[in-house]
C-alpha positions as YAML, in Angstrom:
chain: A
units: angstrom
residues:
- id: 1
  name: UNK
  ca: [28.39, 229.46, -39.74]
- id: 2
  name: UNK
  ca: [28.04, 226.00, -38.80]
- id: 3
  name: UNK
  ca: [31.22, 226.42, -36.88]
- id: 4
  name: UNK
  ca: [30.17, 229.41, -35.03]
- id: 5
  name: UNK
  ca: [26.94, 227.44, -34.02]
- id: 6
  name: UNK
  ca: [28.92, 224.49, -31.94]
- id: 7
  name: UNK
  ca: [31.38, 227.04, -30.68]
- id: 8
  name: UNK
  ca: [28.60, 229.02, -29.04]
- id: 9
  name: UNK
  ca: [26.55, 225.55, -28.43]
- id: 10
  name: UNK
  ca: [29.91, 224.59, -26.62]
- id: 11
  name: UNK
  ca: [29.79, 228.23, -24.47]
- id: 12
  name: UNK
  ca: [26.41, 227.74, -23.62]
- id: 13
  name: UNK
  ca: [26.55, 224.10, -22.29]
- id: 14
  name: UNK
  ca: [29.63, 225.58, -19.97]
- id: 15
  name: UNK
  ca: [27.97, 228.64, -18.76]
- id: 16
  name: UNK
  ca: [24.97, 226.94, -17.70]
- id: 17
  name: UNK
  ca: [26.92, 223.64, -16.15]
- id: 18
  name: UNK
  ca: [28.78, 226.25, -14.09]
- id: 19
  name: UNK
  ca: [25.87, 227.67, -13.74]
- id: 20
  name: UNK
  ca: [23.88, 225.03, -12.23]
- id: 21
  name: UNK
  ca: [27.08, 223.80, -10.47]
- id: 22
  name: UNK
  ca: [26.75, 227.06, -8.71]
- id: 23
  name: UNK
  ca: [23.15, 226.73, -7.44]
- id: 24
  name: UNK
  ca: [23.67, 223.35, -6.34]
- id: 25
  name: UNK
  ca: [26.40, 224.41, -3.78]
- id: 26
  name: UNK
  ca: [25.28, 227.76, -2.66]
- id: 27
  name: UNK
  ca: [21.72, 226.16, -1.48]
- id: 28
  name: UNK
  ca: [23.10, 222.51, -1.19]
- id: 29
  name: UNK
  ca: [21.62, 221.84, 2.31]
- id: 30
  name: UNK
  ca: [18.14, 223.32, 1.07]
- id: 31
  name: UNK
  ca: [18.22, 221.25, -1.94]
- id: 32
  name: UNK
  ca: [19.24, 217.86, -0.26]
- id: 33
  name: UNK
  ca: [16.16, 218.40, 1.75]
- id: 34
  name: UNK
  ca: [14.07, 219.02, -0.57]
- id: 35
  name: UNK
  ca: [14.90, 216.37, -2.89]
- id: 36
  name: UNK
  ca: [15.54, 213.63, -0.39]
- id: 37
  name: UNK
  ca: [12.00, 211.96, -0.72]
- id: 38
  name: UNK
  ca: [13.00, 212.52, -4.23]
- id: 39
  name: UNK
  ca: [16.17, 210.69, -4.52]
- id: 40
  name: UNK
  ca: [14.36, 208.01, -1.88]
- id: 41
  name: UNK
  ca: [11.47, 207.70, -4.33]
- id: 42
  name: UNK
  ca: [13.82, 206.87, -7.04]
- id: 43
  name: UNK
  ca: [15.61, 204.71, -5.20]
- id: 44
  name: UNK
  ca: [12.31, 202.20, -4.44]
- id: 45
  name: UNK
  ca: [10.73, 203.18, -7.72]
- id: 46
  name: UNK
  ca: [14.03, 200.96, -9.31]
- id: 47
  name: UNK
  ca: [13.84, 198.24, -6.48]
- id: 48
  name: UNK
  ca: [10.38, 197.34, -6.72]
- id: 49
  name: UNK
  ca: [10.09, 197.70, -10.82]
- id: 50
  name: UNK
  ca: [11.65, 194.41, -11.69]
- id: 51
  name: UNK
  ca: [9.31, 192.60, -8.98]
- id: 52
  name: UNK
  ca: [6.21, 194.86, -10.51]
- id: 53
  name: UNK
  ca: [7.43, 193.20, -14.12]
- id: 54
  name: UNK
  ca: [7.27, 189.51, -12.78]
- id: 55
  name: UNK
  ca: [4.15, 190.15, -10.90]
- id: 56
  name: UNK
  ca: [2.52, 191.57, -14.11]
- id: 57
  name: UNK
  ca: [3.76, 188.45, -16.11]
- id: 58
  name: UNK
  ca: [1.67, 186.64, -13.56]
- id: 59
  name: UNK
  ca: [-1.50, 188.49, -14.56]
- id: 60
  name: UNK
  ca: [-1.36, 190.49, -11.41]
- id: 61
  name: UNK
  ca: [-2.27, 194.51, -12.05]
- id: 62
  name: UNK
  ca: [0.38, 196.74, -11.67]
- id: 63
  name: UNK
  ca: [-1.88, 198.69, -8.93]
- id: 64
  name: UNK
  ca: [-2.02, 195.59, -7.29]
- id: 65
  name: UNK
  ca: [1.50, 194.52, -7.64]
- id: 66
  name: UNK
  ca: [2.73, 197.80, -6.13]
- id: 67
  name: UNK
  ca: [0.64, 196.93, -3.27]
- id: 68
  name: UNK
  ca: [1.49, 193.52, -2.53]
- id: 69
  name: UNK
  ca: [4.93, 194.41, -3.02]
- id: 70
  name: UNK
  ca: [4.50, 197.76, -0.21]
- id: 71
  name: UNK
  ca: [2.00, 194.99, 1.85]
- id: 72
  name: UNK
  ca: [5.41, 192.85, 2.45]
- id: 73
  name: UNK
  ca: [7.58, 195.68, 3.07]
- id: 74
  name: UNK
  ca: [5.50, 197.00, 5.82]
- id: 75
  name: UNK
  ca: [5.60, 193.23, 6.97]
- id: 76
  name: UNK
  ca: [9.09, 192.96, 6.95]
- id: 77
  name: UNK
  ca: [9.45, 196.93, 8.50]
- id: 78
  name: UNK
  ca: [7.04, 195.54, 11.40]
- id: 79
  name: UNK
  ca: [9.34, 192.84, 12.03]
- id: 80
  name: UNK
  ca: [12.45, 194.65, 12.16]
- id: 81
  name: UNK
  ca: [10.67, 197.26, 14.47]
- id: 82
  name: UNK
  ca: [9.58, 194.87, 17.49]
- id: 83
  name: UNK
  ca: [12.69, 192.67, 17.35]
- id: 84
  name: UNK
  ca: [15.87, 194.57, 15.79]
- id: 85
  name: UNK
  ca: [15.17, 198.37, 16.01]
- id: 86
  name: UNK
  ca: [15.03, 198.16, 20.00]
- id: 87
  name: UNK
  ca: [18.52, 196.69, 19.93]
- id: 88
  name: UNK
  ca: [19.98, 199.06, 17.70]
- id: 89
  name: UNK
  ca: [18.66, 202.02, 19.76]
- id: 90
  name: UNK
  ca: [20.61, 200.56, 22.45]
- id: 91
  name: UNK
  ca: [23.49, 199.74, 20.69]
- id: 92
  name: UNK
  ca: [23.62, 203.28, 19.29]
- id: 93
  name: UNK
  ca: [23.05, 204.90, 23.22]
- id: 94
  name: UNK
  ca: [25.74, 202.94, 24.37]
- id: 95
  name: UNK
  ca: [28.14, 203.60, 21.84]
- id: 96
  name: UNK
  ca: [27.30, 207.20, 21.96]
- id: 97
  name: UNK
  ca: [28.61, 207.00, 25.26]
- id: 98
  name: UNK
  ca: [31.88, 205.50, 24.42]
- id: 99
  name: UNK
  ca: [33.10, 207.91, 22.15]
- id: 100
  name: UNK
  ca: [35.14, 209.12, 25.03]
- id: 101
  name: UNK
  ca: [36.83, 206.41, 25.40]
- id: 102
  name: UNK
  ca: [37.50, 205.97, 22.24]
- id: 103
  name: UNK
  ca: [39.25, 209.51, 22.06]
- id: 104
  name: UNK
  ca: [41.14, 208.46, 25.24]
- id: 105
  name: UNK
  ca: [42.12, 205.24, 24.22]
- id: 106
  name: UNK
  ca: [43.33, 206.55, 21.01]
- id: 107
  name: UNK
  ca: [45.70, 208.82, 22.88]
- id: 108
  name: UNK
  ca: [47.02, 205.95, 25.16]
- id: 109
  name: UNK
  ca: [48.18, 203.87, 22.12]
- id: 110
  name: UNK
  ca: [49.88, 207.06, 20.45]
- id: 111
  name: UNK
  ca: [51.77, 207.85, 24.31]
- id: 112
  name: UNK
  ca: [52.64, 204.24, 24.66]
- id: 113
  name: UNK
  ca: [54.55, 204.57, 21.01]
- id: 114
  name: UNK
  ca: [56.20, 207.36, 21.89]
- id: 115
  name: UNK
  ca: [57.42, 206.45, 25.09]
- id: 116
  name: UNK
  ca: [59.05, 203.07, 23.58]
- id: 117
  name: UNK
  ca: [60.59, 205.84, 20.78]
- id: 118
  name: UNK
  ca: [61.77, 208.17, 23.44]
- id: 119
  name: UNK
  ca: [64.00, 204.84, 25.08]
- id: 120
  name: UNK
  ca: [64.54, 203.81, 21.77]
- id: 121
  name: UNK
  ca: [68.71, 204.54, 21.28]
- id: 122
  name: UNK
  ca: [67.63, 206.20, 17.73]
- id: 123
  name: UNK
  ca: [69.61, 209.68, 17.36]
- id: 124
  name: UNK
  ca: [67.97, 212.90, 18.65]
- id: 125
  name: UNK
  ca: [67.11, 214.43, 15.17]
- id: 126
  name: UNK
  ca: [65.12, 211.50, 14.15]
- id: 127
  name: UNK
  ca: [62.67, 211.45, 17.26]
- id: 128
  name: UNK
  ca: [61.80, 214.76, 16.99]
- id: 129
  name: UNK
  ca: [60.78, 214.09, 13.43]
- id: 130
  name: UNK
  ca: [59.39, 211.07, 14.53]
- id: 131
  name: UNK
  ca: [57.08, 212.94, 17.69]
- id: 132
  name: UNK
  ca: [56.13, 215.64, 15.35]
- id: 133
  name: UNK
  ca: [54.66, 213.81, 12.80]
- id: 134
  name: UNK
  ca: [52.98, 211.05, 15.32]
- id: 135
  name: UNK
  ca: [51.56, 214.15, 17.05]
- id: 136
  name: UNK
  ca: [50.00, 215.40, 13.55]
- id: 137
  name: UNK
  ca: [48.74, 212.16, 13.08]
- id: 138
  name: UNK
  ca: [47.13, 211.56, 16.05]
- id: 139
  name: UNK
  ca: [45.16, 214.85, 16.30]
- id: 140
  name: UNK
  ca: [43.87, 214.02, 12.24]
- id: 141
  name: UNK
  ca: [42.81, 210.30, 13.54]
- id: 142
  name: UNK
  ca: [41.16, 211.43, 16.37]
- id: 143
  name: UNK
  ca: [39.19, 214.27, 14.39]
- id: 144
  name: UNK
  ca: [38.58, 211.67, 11.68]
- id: 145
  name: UNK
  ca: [37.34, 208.88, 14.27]
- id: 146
  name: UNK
  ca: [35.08, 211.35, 15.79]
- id: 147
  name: UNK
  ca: [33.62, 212.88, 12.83]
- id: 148
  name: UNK
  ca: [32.88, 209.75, 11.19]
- id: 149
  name: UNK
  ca: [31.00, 208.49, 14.81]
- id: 150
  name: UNK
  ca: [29.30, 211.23, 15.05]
- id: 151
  name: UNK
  ca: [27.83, 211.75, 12.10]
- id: 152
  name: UNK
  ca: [27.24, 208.28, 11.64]
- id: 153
  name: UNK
  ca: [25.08, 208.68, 14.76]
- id: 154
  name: UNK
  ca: [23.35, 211.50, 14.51]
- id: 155
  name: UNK
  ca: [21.83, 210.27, 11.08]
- id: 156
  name: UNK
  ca: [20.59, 207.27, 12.57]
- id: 157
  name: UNK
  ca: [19.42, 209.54, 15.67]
- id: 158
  name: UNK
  ca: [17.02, 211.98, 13.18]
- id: 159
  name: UNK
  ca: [14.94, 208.45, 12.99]
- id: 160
  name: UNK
  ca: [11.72, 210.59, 12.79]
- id: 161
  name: UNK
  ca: [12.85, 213.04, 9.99]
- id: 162
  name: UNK
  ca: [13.82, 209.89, 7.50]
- id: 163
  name: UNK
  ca: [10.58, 207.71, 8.18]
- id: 164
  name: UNK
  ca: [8.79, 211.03, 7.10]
- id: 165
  name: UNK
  ca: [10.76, 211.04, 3.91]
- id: 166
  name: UNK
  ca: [10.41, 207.49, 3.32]
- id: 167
  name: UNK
  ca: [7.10, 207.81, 4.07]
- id: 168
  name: UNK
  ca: [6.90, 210.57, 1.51]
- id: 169
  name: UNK
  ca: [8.77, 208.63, -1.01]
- id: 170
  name: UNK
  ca: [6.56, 205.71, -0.78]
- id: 171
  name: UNK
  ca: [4.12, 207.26, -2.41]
- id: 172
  name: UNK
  ca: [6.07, 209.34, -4.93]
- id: 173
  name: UNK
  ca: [7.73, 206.31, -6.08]
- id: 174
  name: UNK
  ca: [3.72, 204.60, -6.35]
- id: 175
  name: UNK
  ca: [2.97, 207.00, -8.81]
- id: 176
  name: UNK
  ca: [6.35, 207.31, -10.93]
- id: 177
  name: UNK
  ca: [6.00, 202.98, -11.08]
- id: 178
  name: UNK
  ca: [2.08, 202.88, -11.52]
- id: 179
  name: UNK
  ca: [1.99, 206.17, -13.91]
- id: 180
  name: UNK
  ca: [5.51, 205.70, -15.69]
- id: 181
  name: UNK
  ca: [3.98, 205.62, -19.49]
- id: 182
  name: UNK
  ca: [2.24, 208.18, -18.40]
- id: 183
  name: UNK
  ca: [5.14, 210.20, -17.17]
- id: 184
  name: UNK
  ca: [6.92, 208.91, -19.93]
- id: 185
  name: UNK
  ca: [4.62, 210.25, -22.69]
- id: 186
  name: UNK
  ca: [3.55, 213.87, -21.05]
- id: 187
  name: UNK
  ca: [7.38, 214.49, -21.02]
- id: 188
  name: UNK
  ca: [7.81, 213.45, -24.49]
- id: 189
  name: UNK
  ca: [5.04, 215.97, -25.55]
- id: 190
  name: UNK
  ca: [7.00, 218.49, -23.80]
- id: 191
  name: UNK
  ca: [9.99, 217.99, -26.28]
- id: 192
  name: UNK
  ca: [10.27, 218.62, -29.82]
- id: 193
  name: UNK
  ca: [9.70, 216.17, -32.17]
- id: 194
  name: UNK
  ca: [13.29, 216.55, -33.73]
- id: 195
  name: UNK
  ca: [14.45, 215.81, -30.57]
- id: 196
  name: UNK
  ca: [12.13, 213.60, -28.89]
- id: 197
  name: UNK
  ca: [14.48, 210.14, -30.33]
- id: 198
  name: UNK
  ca: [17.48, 211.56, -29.15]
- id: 199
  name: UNK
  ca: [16.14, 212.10, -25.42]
- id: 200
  name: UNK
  ca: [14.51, 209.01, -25.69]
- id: 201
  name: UNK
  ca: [17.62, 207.40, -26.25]
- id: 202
  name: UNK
  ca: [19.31, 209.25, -23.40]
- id: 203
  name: UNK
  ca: [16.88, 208.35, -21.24]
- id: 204
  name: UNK
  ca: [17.14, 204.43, -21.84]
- id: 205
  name: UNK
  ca: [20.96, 204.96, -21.26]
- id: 206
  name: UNK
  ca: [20.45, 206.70, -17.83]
- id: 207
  name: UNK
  ca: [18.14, 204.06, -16.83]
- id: 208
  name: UNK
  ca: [20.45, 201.59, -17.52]
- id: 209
  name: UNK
  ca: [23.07, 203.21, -15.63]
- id: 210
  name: UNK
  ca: [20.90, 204.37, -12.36]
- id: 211
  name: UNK
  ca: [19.03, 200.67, -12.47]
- id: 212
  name: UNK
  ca: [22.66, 198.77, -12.24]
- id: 213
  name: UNK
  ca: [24.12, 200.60, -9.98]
- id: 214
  name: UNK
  ca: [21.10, 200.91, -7.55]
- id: 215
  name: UNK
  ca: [19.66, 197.35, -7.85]
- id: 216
  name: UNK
  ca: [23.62, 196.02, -7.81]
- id: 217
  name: UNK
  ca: [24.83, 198.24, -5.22]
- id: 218
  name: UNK
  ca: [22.03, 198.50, -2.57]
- id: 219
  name: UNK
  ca: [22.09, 194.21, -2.70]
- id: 220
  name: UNK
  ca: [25.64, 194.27, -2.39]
- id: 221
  name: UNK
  ca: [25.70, 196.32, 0.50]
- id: 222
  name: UNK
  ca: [22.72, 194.25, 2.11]
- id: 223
  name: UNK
  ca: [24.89, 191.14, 1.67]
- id: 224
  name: UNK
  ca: [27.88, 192.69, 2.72]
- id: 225
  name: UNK
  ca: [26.39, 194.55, 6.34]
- id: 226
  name: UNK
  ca: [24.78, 191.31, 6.94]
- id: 227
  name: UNK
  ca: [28.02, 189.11, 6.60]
- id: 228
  name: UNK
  ca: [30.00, 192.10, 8.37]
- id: 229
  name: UNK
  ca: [27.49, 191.98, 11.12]
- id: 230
  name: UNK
  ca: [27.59, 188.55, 11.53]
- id: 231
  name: UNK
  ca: [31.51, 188.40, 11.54]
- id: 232
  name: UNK
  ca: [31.69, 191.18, 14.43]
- id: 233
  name: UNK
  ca: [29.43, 189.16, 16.38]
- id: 234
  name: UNK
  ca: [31.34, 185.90, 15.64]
- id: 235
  name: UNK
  ca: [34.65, 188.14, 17.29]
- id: 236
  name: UNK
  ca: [32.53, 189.35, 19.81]
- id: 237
  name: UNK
  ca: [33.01, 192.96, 19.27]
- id: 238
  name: UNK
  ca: [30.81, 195.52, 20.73]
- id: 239
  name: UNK
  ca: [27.50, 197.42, 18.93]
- id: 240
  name: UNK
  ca: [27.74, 194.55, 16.09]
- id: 241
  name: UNK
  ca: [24.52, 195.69, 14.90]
- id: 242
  name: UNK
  ca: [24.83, 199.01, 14.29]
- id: 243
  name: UNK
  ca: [28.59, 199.15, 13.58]
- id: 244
  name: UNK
  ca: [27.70, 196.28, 10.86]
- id: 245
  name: UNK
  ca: [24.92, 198.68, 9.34]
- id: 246
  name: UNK
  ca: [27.14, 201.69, 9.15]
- id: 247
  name: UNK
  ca: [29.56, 199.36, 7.40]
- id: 248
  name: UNK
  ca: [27.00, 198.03, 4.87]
- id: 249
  name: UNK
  ca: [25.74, 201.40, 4.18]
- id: 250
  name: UNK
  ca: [29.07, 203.00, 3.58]
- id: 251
  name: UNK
  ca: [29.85, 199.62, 1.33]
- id: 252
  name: UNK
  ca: [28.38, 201.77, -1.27]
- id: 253
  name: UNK
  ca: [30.96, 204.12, -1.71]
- id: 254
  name: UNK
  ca: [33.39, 202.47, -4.08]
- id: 255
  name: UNK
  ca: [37.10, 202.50, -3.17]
- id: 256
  name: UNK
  ca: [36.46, 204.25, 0.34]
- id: 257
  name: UNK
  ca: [33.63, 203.46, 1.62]
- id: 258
  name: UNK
  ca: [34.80, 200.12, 3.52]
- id: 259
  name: UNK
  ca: [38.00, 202.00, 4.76]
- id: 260
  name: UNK
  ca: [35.83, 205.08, 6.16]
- id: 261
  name: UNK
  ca: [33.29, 202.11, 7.13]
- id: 262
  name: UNK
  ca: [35.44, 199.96, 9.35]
- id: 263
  name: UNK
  ca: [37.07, 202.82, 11.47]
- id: 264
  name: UNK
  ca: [34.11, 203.18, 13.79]
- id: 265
  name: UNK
  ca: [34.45, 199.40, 14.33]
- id: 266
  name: UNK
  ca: [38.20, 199.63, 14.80]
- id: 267
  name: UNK
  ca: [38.17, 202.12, 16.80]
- id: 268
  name: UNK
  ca: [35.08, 200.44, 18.70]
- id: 269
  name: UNK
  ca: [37.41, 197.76, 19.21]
- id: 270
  name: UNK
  ca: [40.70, 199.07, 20.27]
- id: 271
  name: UNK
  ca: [38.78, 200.12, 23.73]
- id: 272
  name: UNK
  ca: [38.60, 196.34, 24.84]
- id: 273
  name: UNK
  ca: [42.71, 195.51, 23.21]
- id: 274
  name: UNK
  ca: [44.90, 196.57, 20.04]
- id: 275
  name: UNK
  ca: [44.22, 192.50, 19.26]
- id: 276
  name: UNK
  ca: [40.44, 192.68, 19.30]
- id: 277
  name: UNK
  ca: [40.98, 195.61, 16.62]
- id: 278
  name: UNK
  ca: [43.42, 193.50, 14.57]
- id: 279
  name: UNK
  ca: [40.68, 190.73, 14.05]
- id: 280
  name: UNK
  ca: [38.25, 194.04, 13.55]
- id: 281
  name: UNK
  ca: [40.14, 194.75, 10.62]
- id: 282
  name: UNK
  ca: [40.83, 190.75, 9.55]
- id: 283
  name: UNK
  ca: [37.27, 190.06, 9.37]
- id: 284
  name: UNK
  ca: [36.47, 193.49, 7.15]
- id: 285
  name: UNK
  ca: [38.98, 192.62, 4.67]
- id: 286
  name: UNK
  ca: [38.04, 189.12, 4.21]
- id: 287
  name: UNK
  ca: [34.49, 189.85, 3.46]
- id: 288
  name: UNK
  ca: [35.43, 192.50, 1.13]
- id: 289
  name: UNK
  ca: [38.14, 190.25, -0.18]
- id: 290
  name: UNK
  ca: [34.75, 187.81, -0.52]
- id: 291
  name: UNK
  ca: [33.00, 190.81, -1.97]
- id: 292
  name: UNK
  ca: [35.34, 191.97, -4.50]
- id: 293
  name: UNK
  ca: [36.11, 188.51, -6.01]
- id: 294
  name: UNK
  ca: [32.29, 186.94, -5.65]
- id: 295
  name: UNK
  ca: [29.55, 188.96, -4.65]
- id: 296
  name: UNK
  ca: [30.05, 192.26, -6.66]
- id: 297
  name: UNK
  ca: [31.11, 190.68, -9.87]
- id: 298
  name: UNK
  ca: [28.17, 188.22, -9.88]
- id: 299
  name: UNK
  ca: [25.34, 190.84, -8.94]
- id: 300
  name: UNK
  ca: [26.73, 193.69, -10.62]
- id: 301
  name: UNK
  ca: [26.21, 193.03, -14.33]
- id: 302
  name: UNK
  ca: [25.89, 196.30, -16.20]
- id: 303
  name: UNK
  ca: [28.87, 198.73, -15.14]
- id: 304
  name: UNK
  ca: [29.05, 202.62, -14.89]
- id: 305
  name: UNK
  ca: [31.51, 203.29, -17.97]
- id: 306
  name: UNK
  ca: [33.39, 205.53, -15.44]
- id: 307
  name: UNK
  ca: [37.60, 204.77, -15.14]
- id: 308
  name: UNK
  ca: [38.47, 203.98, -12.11]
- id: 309
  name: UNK
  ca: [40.87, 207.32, -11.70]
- id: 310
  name: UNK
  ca: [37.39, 208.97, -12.43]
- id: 311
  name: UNK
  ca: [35.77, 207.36, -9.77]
- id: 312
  name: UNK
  ca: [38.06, 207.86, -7.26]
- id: 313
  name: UNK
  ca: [38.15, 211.91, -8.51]
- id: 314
  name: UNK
  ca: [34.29, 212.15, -8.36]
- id: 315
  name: UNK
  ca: [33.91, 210.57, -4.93]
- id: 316
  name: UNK
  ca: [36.77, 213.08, -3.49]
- id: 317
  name: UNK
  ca: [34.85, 215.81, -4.90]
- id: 318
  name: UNK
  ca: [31.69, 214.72, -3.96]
- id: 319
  name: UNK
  ca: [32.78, 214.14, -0.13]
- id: 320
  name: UNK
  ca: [34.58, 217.40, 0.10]
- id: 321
  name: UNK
  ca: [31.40, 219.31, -1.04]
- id: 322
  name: UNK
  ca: [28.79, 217.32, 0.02]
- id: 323
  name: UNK
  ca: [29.79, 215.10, 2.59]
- id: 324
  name: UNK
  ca: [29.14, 211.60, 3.17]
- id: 325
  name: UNK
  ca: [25.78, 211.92, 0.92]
- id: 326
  name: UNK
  ca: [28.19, 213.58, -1.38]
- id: 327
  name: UNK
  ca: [30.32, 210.27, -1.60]
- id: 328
  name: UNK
  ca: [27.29, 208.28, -2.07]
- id: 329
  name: UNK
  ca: [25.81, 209.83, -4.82]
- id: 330
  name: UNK
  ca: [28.68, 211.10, -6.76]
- id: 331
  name: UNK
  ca: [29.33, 208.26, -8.84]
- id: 332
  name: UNK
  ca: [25.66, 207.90, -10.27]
- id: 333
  name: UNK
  ca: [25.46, 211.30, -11.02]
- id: 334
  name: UNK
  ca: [29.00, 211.22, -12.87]
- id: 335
  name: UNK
  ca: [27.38, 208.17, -14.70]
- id: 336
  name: UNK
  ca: [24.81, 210.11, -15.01]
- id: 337
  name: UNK
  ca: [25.81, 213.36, -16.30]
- id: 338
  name: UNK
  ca: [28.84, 211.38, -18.70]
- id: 339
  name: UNK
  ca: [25.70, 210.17, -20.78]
- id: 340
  name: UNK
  ca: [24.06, 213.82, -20.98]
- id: 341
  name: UNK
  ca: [27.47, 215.26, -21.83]
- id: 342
  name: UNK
  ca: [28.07, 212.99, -24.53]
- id: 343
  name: UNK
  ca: [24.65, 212.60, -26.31]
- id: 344
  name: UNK
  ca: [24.83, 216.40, -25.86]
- id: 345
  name: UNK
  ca: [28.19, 216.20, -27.94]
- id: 346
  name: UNK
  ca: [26.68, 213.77, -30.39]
- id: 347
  name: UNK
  ca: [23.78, 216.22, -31.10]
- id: 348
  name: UNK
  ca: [25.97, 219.07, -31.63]
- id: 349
  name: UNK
  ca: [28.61, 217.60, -33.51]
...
């Protein structure tokens, strides 16, 4: 009987994954907008909570904490407004209206190979198989280059639509930081008492897992745009600004994200000379060297439990379903749903 029990447990917990799995992807662009005050709620609710601990340890309320802590924010948003955001609309007009040339220079560099390969004394068979694949390659580089651009752009371009949503999830993530025993115990009431340790105990785990990665990653990628920013402008390179911004953000993604990150700046670069984009790519790979051996290690503490072959899996998957917001939040929620899957497990078993 017993037996039975965890094979049909075991049926159940599949159906409904699939299930859910199912949902997501059928309505994914209605969900992502739904939830996207959400997910930026969550997002503050874990940067501001250590800062609302100290400030408590201080004898400061947490109402007031939460408001000190939003009173410098808008400080720090005001300054960024008169002084930086100006800049950065300019730098993203400007290189909105390079992308042509970007295409076009592209397609130079590729002709220029192939006319060298087409003196070249190399035997007939081999240049064809040489053209054909250069020709393949060019038409995915230029799709990729663009693509990336583009939608790089545009998000930064729908401005209006994200300060609504952050404006939104300032005030969600109030409440969920000012209210969280509160939260905390009208959810518990909602569980069974049988259950109520074991979902407490999940809980704690996900926390751990969403607060490291979050607080670790969204730091990292702060330090790394800025010093990727600041290196671009040291090499003179065009749009530092928002080409360092686009690299911090995409920083996040582990394994790709500062490849797909550093295209629009290579590419940015290869318009003024193939040597301006070889100290392009120079400057990215020292700082992530710098990252990778310093930064991450030291600010990352507490890691995801994912293998690195899982990683890599879950942020394909993610990107081919969901995008670039896919590749950004697929590893949390792999972290995420390893802990459910194996508490789940544990319970069963």
């Amino acid at each position: 009987m017993t037996s039975k029990r965890k094979i049909f447990a075991y049926i159940l917990f599949v159906v409904v994954f699939l299930l859910f799995a199912y949902l997501i992807y059928n309505y994914r662009v209605k969900i992502l907008k739904l939830i996207t005050p959400v997910i930026f709620a969550g997002i503050i609710s874990y940067l501001i909570h250590p800062i609302v601990l100290w400030l408590e340890g201080k004898k400061i309320p947490r109402t007031w904490s939460i408001l000190i802590i939003y009173f410098l924010i808008s400080g720090i948003l005001t300054v960024l407004i008169i002084f930086i955001v100006p800049h950065l609309i300019n730098n993203t007009k400007e290189l909105v209206n390079t992308l042509p040339d970007v295409a076009m220079e592209f397609r130079n560099n590729f002709n220029d190979i192939m006319k060298n390969i087409k003196m070249s004394k190399w035997p007939p068979d081999i240049k064809e198989s040489i053209f054909k694949e250069i020709n393949n390659s060019t038409h995915f580089i230029e799709k990729m280059v663009m693509d990336t651009l583009k939608k790089s752009l545009w998000g930064i371009a729908k401005t209006a639509t994200v300060a609504f949503d952050l404006l939104v999830a300032m005030v969600i993530a109030y409440y969920l930081v000012k209210d969280a025993k509160s939260f905390r115990d009208g959810s518990l009431s909602l569980i069974p008492r049988k259950w109520r340790s074991g979902v407490v105990g999940c809980c704690r785990e996900i926390n751990t897992v969403l607060s490291n990665f979050i607080q670790g990653q969204v730091l990292t990628a702060l330090i790394v745009g800025a010093m990727i920013t600041t290196g671009f402008f040291i090499i003179n390179l065009k749009y530092p600004l928002i080409l360092g911004i686009i690299a911090g953000v995409l920083n996040i993604i582990p394994y790709f994200g500062p490849v797909i990150g550093s295209i629009p700046a290579v590419a940015v670069a290869l318009i003024d000379s193939p040597l301006k984009a070889l100290w392009t790519i120079i400057t990215v790979v020292v700082i992530q060297q710098i990252d990778n051996a310093f930064i991450s290690p030291k600010i990352i503490e507490g890691r995801l439990g994912l293998h690195p072959v899982t990683t890599i899996l879950v942020v394909l998957i993610g990107g081919e379903f969901f995008g670039i917001v896919g590749m950004l939040l697929a590893v949390p929620v792999a972290a995420v749903l390893k802990v459910i899957t194996k508490r789940l497990i544990e319970a069963i078993v």
